[in-house]
Structure formats: structure tokens, C-alpha cells
C-alpha positions as CSV (number, residue, x, y, z in Angstrom):
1,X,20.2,11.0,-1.5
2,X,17.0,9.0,-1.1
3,X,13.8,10.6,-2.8
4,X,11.5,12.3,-0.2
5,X,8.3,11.4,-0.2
6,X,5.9,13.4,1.4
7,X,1.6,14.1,2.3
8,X,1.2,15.8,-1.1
9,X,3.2,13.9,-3.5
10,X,2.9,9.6,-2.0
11,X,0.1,9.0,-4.2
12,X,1.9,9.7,-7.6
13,X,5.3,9.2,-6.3
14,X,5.0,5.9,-4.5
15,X,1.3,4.3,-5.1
16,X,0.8,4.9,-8.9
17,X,4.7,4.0,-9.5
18,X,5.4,0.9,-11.9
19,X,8.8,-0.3,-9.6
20,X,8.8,-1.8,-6.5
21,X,9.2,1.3,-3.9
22,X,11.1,1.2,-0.3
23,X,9.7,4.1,2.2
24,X,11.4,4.4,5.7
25,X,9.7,6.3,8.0
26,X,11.7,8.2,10.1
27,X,12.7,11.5,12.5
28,X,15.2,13.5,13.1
29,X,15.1,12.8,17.0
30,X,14.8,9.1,16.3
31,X,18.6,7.3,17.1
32,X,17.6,4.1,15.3
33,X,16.6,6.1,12.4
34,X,20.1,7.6,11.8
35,X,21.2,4.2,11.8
36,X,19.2,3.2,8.9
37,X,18.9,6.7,6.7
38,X,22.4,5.9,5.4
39,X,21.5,2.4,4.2
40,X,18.3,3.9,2.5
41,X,20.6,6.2,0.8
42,X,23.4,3.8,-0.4
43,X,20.3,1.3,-1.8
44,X,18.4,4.1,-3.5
45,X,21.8,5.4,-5.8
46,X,22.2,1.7,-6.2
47,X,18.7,0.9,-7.1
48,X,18.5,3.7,-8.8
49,X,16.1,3.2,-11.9
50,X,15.1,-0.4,-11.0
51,X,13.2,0.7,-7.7
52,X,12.2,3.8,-5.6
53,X,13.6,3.9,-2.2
54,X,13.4,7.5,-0.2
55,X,11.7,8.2,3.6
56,X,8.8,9.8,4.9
57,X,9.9,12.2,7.6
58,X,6.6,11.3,10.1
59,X,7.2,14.8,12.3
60,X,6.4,16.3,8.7
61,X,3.4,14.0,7.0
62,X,1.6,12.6,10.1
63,X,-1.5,11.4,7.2
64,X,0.8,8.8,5.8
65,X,2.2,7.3,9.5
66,X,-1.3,7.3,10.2
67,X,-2.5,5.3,7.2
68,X,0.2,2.8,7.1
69,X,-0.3,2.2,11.1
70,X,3.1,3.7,12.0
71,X,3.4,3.3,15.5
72,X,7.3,2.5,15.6
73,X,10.3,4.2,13.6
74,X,12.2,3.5,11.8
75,X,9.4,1.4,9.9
76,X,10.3,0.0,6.1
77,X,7.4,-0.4,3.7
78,X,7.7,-2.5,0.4
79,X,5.3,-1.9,-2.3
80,X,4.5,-2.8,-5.0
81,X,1.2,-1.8,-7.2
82,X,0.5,0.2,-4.7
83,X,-0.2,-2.6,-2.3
84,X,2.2,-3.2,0.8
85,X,3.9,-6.8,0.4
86,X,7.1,-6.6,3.0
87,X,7.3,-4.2,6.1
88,X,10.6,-3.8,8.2
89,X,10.0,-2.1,12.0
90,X,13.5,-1.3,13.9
91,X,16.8,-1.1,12.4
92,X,18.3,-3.6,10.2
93,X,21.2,-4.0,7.8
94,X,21.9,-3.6,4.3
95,X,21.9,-7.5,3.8
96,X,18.7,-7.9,5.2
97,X,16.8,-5.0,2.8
98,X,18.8,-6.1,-0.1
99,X,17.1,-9.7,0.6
100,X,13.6,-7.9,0.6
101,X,14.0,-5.9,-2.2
102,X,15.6,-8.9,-4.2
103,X,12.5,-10.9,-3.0
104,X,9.9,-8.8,-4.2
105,X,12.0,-6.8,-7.6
């Protein structure tokens, strides 16, 4: 399963972290979403180690959708040194987030 990030623990977890890290923002009630959480959680056993990859469940931790200018899920944020450097909005495959990540590992 794909780490959960959340309000109280983003800023060690995701922003302080030495790896390249992969957050989807998603929801429950969000069909695109469901279309992507699977991928997120095949890519973060595979990347597990090399990269953090988990989701932010935006019905949960409205402070991070809010500073990352969420205004569309599913929404994919790459970053690195705590700094955003790739962002994803609406579904997409495997392939194409394997390209990101490779871009940016």
C-alpha cells in the first residue's frame, strides 16, 4: 500500500525527505481517482526504498490541497528537496509516471 501522507505528518514525511516523493491527491467519491490509486500502489512496492510514493486523501487534509493549489483530483506532485519539479492533473498510466519518476530519480 502507498504511504499516507497527511496535515500533521507532510512536512517530515514528504518535504524534509532525501528521495524524490510521488503524492496523489485523491477522494473516495472521485471515479478518476480509483483509476489511479492502484497505480500509486503498484509504483510505491516497486519504488520502494528508492522514492516515496503514497496519497493525500483531500476530504481529510484540506491545508495541503490548499497549499499545493489543488483544484482538480486526481492531482500527482513530484518533489524533490522539498520543491515541486513535475505535477500530473487527471488520470494517467503507469508508463507515463514511470517516465516522470525516471526523469526526476
Amino acid at each position: 500500500m502507498a504511504f499516507e501522507f497527511t496535515d500533521a505528518n507532510f512536512q517530515e514525511s514528504a518535504i524534509d525527505s532525501d528521495k524524490l516523493v510521488v503524492v496523489d491527491f485523491w477522494a473516495e467519491w472521485c471515479g478518476p481517482c480509483k483509476l489511479v490509486s492502484p497505480i500509486i500502489d503498484e509504483l510505491s512496492t516497486e519504488y520502494e526504498g528508492k522514492a516515496v510514493i503514497g496519497k493525500v486523501n483531500v476530504d481529510d487534509n484540506g491545508d495541503l490541497s490548499t497549499k499545493y493549489g489543488v483544484r482538480s483530483i486526481p492531482t500527482i506532485i513530484f518533489l524533490k528537496n522539498g520543491e515541486i519539479v513535475d505535477k500530473q492533473v487527471g488520470a494517467t498510466t503507469k508508463a507515463a509516471l514511470e517516465q516522470k519518476i525516471a526523469a526526476h530519480m
